[in-house]
C-alpha positions in Angstrom: 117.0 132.6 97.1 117.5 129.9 99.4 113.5 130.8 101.4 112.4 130.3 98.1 114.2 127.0 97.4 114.0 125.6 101.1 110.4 126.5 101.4 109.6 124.4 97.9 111.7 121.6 99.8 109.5 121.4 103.3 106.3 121.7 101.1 107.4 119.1 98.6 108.2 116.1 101.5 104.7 117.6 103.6 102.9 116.7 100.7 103.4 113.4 101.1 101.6 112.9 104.4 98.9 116.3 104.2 96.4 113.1 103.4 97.5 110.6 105.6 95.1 111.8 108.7 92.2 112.9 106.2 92.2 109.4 104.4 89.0 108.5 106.1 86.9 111.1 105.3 88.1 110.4 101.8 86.7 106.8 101.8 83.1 107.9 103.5 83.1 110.5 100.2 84.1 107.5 97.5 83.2 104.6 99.2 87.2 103.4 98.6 88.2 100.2 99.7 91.4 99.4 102.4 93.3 98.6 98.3 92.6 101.8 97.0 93.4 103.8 99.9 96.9 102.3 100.4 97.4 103.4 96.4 95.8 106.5 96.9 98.3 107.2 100.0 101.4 105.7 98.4 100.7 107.2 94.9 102.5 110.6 95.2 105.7 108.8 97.0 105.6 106.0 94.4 106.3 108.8 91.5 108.1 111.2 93.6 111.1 108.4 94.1 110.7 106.6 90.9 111.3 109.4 89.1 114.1 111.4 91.5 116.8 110.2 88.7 115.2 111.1 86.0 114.7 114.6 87.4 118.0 114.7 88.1 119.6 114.6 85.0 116.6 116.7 83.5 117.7 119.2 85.9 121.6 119.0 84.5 120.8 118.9 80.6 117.8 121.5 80.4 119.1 123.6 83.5 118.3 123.2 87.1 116.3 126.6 87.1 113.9 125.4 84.4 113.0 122.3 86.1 112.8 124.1 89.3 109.9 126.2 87.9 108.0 123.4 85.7 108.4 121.0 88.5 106.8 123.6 90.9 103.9 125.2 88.3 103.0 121.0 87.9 102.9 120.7 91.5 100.3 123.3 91.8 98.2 122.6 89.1 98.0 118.7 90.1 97.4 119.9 93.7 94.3 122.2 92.4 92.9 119.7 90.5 93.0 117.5 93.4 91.9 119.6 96.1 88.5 119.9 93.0 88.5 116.4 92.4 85.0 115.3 91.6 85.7 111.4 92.1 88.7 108.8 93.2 90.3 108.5 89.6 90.8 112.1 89.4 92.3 112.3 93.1 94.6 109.5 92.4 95.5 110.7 88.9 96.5 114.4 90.7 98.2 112.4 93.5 100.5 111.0 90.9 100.8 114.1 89.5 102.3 115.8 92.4 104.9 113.3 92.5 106.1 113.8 88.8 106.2 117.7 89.6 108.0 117.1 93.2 110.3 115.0 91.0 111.2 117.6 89.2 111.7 120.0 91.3 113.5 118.7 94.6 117.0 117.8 92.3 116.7 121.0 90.6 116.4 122.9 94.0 119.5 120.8 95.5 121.5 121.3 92.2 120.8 125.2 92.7 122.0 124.9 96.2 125.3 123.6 95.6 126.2 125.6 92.5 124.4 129.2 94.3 127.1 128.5 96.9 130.4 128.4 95.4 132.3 129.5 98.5 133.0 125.7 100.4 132.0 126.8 103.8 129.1 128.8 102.8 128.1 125.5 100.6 128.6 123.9 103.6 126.6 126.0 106.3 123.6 125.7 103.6 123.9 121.6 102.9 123.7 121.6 106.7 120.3 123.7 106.8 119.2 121.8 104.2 119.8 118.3 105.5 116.9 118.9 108.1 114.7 120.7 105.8 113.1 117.2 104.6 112.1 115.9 108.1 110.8 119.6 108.8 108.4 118.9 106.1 107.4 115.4 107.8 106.6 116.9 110.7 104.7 120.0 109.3 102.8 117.2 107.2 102.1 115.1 109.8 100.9 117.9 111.9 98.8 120.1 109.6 97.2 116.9 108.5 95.6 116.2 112.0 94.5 120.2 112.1 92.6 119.6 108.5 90.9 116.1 109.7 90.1 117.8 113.1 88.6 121.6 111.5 88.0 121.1 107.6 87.4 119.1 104.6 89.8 116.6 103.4 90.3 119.0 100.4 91.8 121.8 102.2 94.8 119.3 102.1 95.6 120.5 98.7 95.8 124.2 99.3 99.5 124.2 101.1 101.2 122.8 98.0 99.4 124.5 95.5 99.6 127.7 97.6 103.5 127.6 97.6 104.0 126.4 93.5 102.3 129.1 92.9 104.1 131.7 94.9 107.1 129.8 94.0 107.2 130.0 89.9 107.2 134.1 90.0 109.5 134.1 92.8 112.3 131.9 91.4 111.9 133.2 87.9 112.4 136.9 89.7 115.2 135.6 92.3 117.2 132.3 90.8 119.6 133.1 88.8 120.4 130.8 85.0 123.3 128.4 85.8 125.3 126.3 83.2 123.5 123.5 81.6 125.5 120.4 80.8 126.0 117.9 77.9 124.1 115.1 79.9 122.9 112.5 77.7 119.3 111.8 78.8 119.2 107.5 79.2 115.5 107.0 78.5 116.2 102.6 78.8 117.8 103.1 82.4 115.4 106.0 83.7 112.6 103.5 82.5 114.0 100.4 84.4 114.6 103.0 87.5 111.3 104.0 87.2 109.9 101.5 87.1 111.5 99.2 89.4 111.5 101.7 91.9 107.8 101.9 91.5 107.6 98.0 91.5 109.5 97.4 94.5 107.5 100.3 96.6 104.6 98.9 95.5 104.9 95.2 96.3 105.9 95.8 99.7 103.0 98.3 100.6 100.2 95.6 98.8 102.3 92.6 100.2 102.8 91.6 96.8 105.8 89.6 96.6 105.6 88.6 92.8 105.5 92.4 92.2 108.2 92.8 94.5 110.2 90.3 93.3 110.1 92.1 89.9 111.1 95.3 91.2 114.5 94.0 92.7 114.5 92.1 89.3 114.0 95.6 87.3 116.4 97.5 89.8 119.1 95.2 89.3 118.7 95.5 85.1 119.2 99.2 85.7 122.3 98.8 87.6 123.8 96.4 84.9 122.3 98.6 82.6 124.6 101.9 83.9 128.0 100.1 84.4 127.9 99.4 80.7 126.3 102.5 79.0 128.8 105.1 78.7 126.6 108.4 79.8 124.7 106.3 82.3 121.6 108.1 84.2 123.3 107.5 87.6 126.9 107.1 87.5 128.2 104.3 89.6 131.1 105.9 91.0 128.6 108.3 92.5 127.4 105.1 95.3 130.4 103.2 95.1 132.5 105.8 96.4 132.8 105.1 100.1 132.0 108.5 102.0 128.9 108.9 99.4 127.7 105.4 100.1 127.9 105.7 104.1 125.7 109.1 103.7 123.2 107.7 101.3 122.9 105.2 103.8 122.4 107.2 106.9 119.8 109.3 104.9 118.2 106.1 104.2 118.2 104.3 107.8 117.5 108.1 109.1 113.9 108.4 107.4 113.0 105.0 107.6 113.0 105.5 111.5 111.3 108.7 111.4 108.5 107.3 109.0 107.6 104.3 110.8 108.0 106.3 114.1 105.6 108.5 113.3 102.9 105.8 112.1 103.3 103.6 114.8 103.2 106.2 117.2 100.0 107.8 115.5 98.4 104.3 115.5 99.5 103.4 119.1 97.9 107.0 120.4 94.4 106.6 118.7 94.6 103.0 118.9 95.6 102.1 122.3 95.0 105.4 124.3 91.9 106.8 122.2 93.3 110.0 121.3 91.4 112.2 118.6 93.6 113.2 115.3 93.8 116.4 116.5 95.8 115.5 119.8 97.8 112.4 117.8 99.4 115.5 115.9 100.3 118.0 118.8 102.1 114.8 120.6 104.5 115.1 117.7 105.3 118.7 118.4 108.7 117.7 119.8 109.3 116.7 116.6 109.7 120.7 115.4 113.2 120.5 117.3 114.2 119.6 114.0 114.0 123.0 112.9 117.2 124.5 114.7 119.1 121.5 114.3 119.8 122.9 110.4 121.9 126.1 111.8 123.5 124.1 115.2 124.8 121.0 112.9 126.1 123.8 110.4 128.4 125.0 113.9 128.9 121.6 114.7 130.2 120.4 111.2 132.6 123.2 111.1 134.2 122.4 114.6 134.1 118.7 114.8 134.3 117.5 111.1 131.4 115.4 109.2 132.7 111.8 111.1 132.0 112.9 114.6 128.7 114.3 113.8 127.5 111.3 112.1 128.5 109.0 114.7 127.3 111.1 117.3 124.0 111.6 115.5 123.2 107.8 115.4 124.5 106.7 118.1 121.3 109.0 119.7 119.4 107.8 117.0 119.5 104.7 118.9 119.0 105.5 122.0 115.9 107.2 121.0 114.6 104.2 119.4 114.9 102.0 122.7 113.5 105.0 124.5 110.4 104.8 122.7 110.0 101.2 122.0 109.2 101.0 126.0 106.0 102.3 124.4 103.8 101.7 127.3 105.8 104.2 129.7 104.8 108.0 128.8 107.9 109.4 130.1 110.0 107.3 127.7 108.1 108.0 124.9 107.9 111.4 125.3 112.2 111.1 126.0 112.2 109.1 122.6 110.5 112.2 121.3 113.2 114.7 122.4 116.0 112.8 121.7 114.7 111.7 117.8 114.3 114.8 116.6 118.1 116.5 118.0 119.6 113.6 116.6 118.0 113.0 112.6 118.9 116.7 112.8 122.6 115.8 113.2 122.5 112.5 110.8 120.3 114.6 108.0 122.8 117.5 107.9 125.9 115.5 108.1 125.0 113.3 105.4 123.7 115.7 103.1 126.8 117.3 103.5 129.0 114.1 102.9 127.2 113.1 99.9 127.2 116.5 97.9 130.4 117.2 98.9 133.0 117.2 95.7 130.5 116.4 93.5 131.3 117.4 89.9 129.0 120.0 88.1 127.8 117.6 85.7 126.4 114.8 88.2 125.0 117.8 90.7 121.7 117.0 89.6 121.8 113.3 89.5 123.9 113.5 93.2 120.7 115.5 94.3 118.2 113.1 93.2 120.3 110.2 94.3 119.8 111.6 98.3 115.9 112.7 97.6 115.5 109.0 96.3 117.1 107.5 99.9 114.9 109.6 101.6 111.7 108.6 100.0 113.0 104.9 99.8 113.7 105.0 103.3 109.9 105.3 104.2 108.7 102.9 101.9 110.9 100.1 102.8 111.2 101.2 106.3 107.7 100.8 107.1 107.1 97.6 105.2 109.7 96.3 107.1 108.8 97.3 110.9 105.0 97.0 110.3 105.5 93.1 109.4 108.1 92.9 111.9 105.4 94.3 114.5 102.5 92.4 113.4 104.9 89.1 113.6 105.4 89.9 117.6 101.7 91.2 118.5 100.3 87.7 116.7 102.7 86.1 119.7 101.2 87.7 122.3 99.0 85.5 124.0 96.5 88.3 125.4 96.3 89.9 122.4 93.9 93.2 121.9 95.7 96.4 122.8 98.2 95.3 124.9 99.2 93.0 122.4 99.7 95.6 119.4 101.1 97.5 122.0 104.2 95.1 122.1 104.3 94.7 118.4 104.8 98.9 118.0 107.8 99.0 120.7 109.1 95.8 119.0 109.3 97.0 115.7 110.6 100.7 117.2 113.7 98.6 119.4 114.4 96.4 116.3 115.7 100.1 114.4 118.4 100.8 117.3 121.0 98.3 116.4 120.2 99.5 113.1 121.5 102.8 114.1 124.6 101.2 115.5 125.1 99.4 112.6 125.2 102.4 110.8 127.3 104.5 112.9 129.9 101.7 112.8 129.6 101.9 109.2 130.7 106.0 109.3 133.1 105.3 111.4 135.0 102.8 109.1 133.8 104.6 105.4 135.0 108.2 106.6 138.7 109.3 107.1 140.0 110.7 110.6 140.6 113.7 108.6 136.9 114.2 108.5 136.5 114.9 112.2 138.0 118.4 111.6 138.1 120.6 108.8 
C-alpha cells in the first residue's frame, strides 16, 4: 500500500519539472514567446498549490481513497492529452490539468498515510520515508528531463505521469483500503480566496507583476480573516498557529525553496558559464539521489534523538551546504555543496513531516496534508523569485559583467539562503520542547 502511495507521491512533484529541460524544443514547435513559456512552466505548480486545501478537505468529506483515485485517473488523462497536444492552448490547458488532479491526490495519499498507520512508531517510521519522497521526485524530474531533451521528443515528458495514474487507479482500488469519511463542511468562499490568491501571488512573482502580486497577499489575507470567523473553516487556524506545526511548515518551506532555486541556478550556471549539454547538466545532479536513503536513516534517527535534534542538525548542514556551493566558481565546493544538500533536506524533510502530522485529529488529516504539500510547492515559487532577483541585483554590480559576472550573482543568491537556514534552525530550537529530543 505504501509503493503505491509513495510512488504516486515522487511522480506527482517530478511532474513539475519533466518540462523544464524540454521547454525549448517546445517553443521551436509553437513559436511561444519567453511570456508563455514561463506560464506554460509555472501552470501545473500554479494549480497544484492553489488548490492543495481544497483537496484537502475533499479528501476528509468524500474519503481520502476516492480522491486518491480521481485525483490520479485526472492526472493521467491530462498527461495523455498533453503528451498529444496538437497546439500551445491545449498543452497549457493539460498542464493545468495535472495540477488539479496532483491536487487531489497528494492530501489524499498523506491522509491515507497517517490513518493506514495507526501504530505511533510505525506512523512515525513512514512520515519519515515520506518526508524525502517529495525532493526524490525533484531530482528524478530534474534528471529524466535532461535524458528526454538529450534522446526524444519533448512529448515523451508526458508518459511517466500518465504511466503511473494509470497503474495507480487499479492498484489502489485493489490495495487501499475505505477509511472513515468526516462531517467536513466544504467552504467554497475560503477555498476560492485560497485559490485564488495562492495563484495570484505565484503568479506575480514569476511575471514580475507587482499589482498582481499585490492582490494575491491582498486575497491571501481575506482568506485568513475569512477562517478565524467561519465556524468549519477550510484550514483551521490552530492547525499553523500551533508552535511545533508552524516551525515544520516552515522548515518544509525554507527546505524546498533552497533546493528549487539550487537546482536552477546550478542548471543555468553549468550550460551557461561552463557549456555543458542538458544531458550532462542532469548527471551533475546525481548526488542529489542521496536523498533516497535519507527516508529510512532519519526514521533511525528520529527514534534515537527525538524530532528537535534532527531538525537542528538538518539545517544547520543545510547551511553549510549553501556557502559550500555559493563559492560557485570552485568545482570541489560545488560538488561538496552537492553531498552535503541532499543528506541534510533528507533530515529537515523527514523531521518536519513528522512534526507537522504529528497529533493531528482525524478530521483535519486531510487539510494537515495539504497544508505541508502547499509549503512545499510555495517554497519554489517564492524561493526562486526571491534568489533570482537577488542574483540579478549582484551580477548588474559586477563591473566585468558576462559570465563571470552571472557567475557572482548565482553564488550570491545560493550564500544569501545559509543564514536563512540558521534562522530557521534557531527557530526549532525555540518552537520545540526538550522533550522532543528523545522519544
Amino acid at each position: 500500500m505504501f509503493a503505491v502511495l509513495g510512488g504516486a507521491q515522487v511522480t506527482l512533484v517530478a511532474a513539475i519539472t519533466l518540462l523544464t529541460v524540454p521547454l525549448p524544443a517546445v517553443q521551436r514547435e509553437f513559436g511561444l514567446g519567453q511570456g508563455d513559456l514561463a506560464l506554460l512552466s509555472s501552470a501545473y505548480g500554479l494549480t497544484f498549490g492553489g488548490l492543495l486545501l481544497l483537496g484537502g478537505r475533499l479528501a476528509d468529506r468524500w474519503g481520502a481513497r476516492e480522491m486518491f483515485l480521481a485525483g490520479m485517473a485526472l492526472l493521467a488523462l491530462a498527461s495523455a492529452a498533453g503528451g498529444l497536444a496538437p497546439g500551445h492552448a491545449v498543452l497549457l490547458a493539460a498542464r493545468f490539468a495535472q495540477g488539479v488532479g496532483a491536487a487531489m491526490a497528494a492530501p489524499a495519499a498523506v491522509s491515507l498515510v497517517t490513518r493506514l498507520h495507526p501504530d505511533v512508531r510505525e506512523r512515525e517510521r513512514a512520515l519519515a520515508v515520506w518526508g524525502t519522497l517529495s525532493a526524490t521526485g525533484a531530482v528524478a524530474g530534474s534528471l529524466l528531463s535532461g535524458l528526454v531533451a538529450a534522446v526524444a521528443s519533448w512529448r515523451w515528458s508526458f508518459l511517466l505521469p500518465a504511466a503511473v495514474g494509470v497503474a495507480a487507479v487499479p492498484a489502489g482500488a485493489l490495495l487501499l483500503p475505505p477509511v472513515p469519511r468526516t462531517a467536513a463542511r466544504l467552504d467554497l468562499p475560503g477555498a476560492l480566496l485560497a485559490t485564488a490568491g495562492l495563484v495570484a501571488f505565484a503568479y506575480g512573482l514569476l511575471r514580475g507583476a507587482m499589482v498582481v502580486t499585490a492582490a494575491g497577499l491582498l486575497l491571501t489575507c481575506g482568506f485568513v480573516a475569512l477562517q478565524a470567523r467561519t465556524p468549519r473553516p477550510l484550514l483551521p487556524l490552530r492547525l499553523v498557529a500551533h508552535r511545533r506545526r508552524g516551525a515544520a511548515l516552515l522548515v518544509v518551506f525554507v527546505t524546498a525553496a533552497a533546493g528549487a532555486a539550487t537546482t536552477f541556478l546550478l542548471s543555468l550556471h553549468l550550460q551557461q558559464g561552463r557549456g555543458l549539454s542538458p544531458i550532462r547538466t542532469s548527471l551533475a545532479f546525481l548526488p542529489f539521489l542521496l536523498v533516497v536513503v535519507m527516508g529510512p536513516v532519519s526514521g533511525r534517527l528520529l527514534r534515537r534523538f527525538g524530532a528537535r535534534r534532527v531538525l537542528v542538525a538538518g539545517l544547520v548542514l543545510a547551511a553549510v551546504s549553501m556557502a559550500l556551493l555559493g563559492d560557485i566558481g570552485a568545482g570541489g565546493s560545488v560538488l561538496a555543496g552537492l553531498l552535503v544538500f541532499p543528506v541534510a533536506s533528507g533530515l529537515a524533510f523527514s523531521g518536519a513531516t513528522v512534526t507537522a502530522l504529528d497529533d493531528v485529529p482525524a478530521e483535519d488529516a486531510g487539510a494537515a496534508g495539504g497544508l505541508v504539500n502547499t509549503a512545499m510547492e510555495a517554497g519554489p515559487t517564492v524561493g526562486l523569485a526571491v534568489l533570482v532577483a537577488l542574483a540579478a541585483a549582484r551580477t548588474g554590480h559586477v563591473p566585468a559583467g558576462g559570465t563571470r559576472a552571472m557567475t557572482e550573482g548565482y553564488g550570491f543568491a545560493l550564500t544569501a539562503m545559509a543564514p536563512v537556514f540558521l534562522l530557521a534552525a534557531a527557530t526549532v530550537a525555540v518552537a520545540l520542547p526538550r522533550s522532543e529530543e528523545r522519544r
